[in-house]
C-alpha positions in Angstrom: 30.1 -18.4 31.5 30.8 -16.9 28.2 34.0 -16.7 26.6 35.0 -13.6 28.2 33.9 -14.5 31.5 30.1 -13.0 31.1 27.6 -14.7 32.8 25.1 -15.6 30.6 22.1 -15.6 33.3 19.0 -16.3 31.3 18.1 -18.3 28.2 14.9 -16.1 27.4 15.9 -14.7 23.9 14.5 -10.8 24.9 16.4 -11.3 28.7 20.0 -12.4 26.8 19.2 -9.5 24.1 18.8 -7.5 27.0 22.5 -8.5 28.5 23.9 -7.7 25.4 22.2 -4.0 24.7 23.3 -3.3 28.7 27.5 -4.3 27.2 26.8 -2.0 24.4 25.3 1.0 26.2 28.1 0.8 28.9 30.9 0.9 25.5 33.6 4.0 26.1 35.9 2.0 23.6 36.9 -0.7 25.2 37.0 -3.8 22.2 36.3 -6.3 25.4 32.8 -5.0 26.0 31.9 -5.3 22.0 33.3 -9.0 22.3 31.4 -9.9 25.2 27.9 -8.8 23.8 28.8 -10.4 19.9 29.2 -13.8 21.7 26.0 -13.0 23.8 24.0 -12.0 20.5 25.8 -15.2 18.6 24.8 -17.6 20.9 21.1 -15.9 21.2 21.0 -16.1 17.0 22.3 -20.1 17.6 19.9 -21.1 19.8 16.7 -19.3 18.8 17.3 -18.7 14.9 13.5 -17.8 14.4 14.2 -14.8 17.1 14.8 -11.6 15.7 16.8 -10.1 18.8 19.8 -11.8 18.2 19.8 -10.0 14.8 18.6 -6.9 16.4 21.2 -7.0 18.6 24.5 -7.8 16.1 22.8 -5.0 13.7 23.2 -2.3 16.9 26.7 -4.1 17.5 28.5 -4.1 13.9 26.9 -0.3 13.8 28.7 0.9 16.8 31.7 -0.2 14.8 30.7 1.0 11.7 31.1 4.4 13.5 34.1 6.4 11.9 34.1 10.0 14.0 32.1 13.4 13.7 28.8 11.6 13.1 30.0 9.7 10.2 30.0 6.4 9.2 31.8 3.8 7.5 28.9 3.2 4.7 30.7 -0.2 3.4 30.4 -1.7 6.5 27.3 -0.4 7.0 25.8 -2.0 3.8 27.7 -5.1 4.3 27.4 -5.8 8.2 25.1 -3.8 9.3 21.9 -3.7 7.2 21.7 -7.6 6.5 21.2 -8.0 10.1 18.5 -5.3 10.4 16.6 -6.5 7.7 16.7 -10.2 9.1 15.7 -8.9 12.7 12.8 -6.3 10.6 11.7 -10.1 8.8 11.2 -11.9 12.2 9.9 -9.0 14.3 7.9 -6.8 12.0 5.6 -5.7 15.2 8.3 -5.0 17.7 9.3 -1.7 17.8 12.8 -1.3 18.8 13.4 -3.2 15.5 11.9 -0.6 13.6 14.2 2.0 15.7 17.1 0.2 14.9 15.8 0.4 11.1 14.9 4.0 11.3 18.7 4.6 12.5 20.0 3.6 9.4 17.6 5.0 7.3 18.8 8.0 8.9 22.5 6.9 8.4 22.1 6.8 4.5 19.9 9.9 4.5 23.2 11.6 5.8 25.5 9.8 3.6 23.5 10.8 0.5 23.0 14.8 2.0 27.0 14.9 2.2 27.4 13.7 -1.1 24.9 16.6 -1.9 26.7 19.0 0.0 30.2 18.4 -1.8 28.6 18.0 -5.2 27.0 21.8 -4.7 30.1 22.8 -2.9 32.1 21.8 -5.8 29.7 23.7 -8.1 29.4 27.2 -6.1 33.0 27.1 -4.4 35.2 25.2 -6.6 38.5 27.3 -5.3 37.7 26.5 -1.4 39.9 24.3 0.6 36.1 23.3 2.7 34.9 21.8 -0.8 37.7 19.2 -1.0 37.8 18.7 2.9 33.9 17.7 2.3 34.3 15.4 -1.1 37.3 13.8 1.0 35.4 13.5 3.7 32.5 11.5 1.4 34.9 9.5 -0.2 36.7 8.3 3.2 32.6 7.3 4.6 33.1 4.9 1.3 36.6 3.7 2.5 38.2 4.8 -0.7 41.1 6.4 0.8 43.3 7.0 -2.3 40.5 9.4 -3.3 40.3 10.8 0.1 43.9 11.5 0.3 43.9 13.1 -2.7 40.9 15.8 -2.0 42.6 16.4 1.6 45.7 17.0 -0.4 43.8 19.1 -2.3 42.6 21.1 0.1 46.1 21.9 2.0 47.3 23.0 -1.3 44.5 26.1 -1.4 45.8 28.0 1.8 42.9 27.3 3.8 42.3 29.2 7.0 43.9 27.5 10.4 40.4 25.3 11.4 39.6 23.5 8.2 43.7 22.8 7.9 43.4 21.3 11.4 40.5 19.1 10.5 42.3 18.3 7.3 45.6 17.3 8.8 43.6 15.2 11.4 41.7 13.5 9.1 45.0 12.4 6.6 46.3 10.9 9.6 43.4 9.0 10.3 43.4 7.6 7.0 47.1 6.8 7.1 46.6 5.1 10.8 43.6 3.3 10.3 42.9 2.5 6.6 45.7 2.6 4.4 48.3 1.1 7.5 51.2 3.6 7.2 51.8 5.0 10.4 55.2 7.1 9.3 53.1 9.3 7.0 50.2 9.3 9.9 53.2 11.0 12.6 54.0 13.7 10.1 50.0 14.3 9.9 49.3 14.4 13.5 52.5 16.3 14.3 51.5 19.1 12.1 48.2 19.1 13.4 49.3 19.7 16.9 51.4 22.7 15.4 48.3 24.4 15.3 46.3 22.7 18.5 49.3 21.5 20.8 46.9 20.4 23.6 44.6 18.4 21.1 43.9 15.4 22.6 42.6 12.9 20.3 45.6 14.2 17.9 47.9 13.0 20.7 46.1 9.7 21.2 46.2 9.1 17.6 49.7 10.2 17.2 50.4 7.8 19.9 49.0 5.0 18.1 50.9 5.7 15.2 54.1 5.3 17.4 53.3 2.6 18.6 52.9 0.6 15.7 55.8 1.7 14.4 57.7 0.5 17.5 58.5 3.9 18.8 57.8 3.2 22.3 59.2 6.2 24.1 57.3 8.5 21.9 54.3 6.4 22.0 54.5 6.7 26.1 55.5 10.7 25.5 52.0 10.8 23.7 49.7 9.1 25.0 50.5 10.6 28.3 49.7 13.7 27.2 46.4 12.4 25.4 45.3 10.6 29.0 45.2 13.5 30.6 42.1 14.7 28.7 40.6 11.5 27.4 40.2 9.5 30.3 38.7 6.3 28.9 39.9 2.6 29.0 40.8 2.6 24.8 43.8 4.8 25.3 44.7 3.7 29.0 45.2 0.1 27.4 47.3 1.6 24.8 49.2 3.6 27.1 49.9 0.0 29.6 50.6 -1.5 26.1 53.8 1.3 25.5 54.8 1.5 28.9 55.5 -2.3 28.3 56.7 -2.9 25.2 59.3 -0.2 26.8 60.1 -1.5 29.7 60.2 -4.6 27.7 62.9 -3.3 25.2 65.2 -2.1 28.3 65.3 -5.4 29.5 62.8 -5.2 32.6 60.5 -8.3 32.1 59.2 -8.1 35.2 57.6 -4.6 34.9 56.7 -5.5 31.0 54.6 -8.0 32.4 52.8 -6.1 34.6 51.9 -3.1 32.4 50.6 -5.5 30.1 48.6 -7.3 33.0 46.9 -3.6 33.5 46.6 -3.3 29.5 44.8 -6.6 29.3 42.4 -5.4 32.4 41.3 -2.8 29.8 40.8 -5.3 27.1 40.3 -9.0 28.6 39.3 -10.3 24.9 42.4 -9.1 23.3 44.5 -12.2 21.8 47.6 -10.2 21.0 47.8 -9.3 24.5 47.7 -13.0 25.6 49.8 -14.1 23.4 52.6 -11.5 24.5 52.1 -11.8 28.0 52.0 -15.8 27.6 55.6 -15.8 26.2 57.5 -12.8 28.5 55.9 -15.4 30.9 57.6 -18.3 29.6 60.8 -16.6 28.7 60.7 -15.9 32.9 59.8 -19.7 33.1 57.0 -18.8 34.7 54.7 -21.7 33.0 52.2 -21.5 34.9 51.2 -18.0 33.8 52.3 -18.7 30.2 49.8 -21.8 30.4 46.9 -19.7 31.4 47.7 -16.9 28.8 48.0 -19.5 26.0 45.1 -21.4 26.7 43.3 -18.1 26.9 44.0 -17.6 23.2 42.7 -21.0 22.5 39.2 -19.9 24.1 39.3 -16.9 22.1 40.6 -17.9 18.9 40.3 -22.0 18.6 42.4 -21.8 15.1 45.4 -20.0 15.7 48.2 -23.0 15.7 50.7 -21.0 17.7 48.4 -20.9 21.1 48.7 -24.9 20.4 52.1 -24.7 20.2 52.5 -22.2 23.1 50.3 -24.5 25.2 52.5 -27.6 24.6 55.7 -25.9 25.5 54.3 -24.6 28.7 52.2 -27.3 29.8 55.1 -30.2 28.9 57.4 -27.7 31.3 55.0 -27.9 33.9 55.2 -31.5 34.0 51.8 -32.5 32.2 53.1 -34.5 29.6 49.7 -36.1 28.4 48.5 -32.5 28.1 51.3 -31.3 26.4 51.0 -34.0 23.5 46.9 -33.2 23.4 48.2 -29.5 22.3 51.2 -30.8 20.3 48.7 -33.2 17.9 46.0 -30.1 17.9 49.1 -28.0 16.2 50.0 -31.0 13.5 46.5 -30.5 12.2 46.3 -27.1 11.8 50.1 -26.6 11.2 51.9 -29.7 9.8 55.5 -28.1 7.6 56.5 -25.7 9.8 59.7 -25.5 11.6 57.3 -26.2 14.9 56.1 -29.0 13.7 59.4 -30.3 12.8 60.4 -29.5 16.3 57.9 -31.6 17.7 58.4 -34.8 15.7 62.5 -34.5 16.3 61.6 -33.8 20.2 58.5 -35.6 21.2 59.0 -39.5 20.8 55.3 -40.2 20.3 54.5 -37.7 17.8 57.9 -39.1 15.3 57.4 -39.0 11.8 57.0 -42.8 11.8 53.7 -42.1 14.5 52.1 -39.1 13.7 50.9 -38.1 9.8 48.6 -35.4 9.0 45.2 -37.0 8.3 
């Protein structure tokens, strides 16, 4: 099985590329699926380097999240993790024709990028007083993921009165550069709320104005929101999202018990998402429910074999299950990655043979 539980049924390069294309075509945004086929297309890339369909096959992958929204892409991630592996797969498969599709796609992508950076050059020259010419050079310059430049163009453009559609787009697209590239979800809420002044019943607004919330630890608003945006967009990214606030709510009123089990349904959304695990893996041991803590924590490990706190975790519940040699294996696999912290002092003033006097950092 792969890491997330994917059956790997064939070792034929074409038949494991072919698992992986069948993840990515049945993608409606949940980041699960996009995990699944990168470990497919890693381990096809490991084990036949000379291949070109694991290449092929991370190329369509990273483009898919490359993908910003309105047909337009994010062109630094499409020169630096998208294009590399296209031109390896085009190296090694020069005759097979879905290579020279997946080419031809981004061909197609920068043929775009550079005809929008046309348009708002020529817009700027014929219409310099319209709010659509700064909407369009902000849009170009948010493509580049130069978002102080973007911001200031979509200022721009709210500041010339523009007619009730381009300030809807405009307000959207602030908030989607305060949510998801600059990380200030305060100004993103004022963005989307204004937005939905003019659309009430927009959903991705709501969605997004959601996610803002929720990062900003606003859970009864993020609940309020995403509710709304559910009705409409009926896909597993914002039905995670929605579990996710529902928990973190239920969590801050003191009800563990339902906490963990909107996050259970959260995680059925997204089965690759560590922050998940790692939540659900400590309500579970604050219930002293180890066993489920255990499982959770190890689940990190599988998913993310460096992060020193899933070693930690691990210790803690295994040792309070009773599995004391288990519990030191986790403890001494947390020393090495993780050797001044207050853990680790923990450990050596708790676990007699990990002392100071037996256990240094090698």
């Amino acid at each position: 099985m792969s890491p997330c539980g994917y059956a790997l049924t064939s070792t034929h390069p074409l038949k494991m590329y072919e698992q992986g294309v069948h993840l990515l075509d049945s993608y409606h945004g949940d980041p699960s699926v996009l995990y699944e086929a990168q470990q497919i297309f890693s381990s096809l890339m490991e084990k036949f380097p000379d291949s070109p369909y694991g290449y092929l096959g991370m190329s369509r992958l990273q483009r898919i999240n490359a993908y910003l929204y309105d047909n337009r892409y994010h062109m630094e991630k499409v020169r630096d993790e998208v294009l590399p592996f296209a031109i390896k797969a085009l190296e090694l498969g020069p005759s097979i024709r879905e290579v020279h599709e997946n080419y031809s796609m981004l061909e197609t992508i920068y043929e775009d990028f550079y005809a929008n950076q046309k348009e708002a050059q020529e817009a700027l020259l014929a219409f310099p007083e319209r709010a659509e010419t700064y909407l369009l050079i902000g849009q170009f310059f948010g493509d580049q993921n130069e978002s102080e430049k973007a911001i200031e163009f979509y200022k721009a453009a709210l500041g010339l009165e523009p007619s009730s559609a381009v300030r809807l787009r405009t307000l959207y697209r602030m908030g989607l550069v305060y949510l998801n590239q600059t990380s200030e979800p305060e100004k993103a809420v004022k963005y989307f709320e204004e937005a939905l002044t003019i659309a009430p019943e927009l959903a991705m607004a709501n969605e997004n104005l959601g996610a803002a919330y929720l990062k900003m630890k606003n859970y009864s608003q993020a609940v309020d929101r995403l509710g709304k945006a559910i009705k409409t967009l009926n896909n597993s990214w914002t039905e995670s999202y929605l579990f996710q606030a529902r928990a973190l709510l239920a969590e801050e009123g003191g009800n563990l018990s339902e906490a963990v089990n909107f996050l259970e349904l959260a995680l059925s959304q997204n089965s690759a998402d560590i922050r998940l695990h790692f939540k659900l893996g400590n309500l579970y041991y604050n219930m002293s429910n180890y066993e489920n803590a255990y499982v959770h924590f190890m689940r990190v490990i599988n998913l993310e074999p460096q992060n020193p706190g899933a070693y930690y975790f691990a210790g803690r519940s295994a040792y309070s299950l009773g599995k004391t040699d288990t519990a030191i294996g986790y403890y001494k696999a947390y020393l090495e990655l993780n050797s001044d912290s207050e853990e680790a002092a923990w450990i050596r003033n708790n676990v007699p043979e990990l002392s100071q006097n037996k256990w240094h950092k090698k």
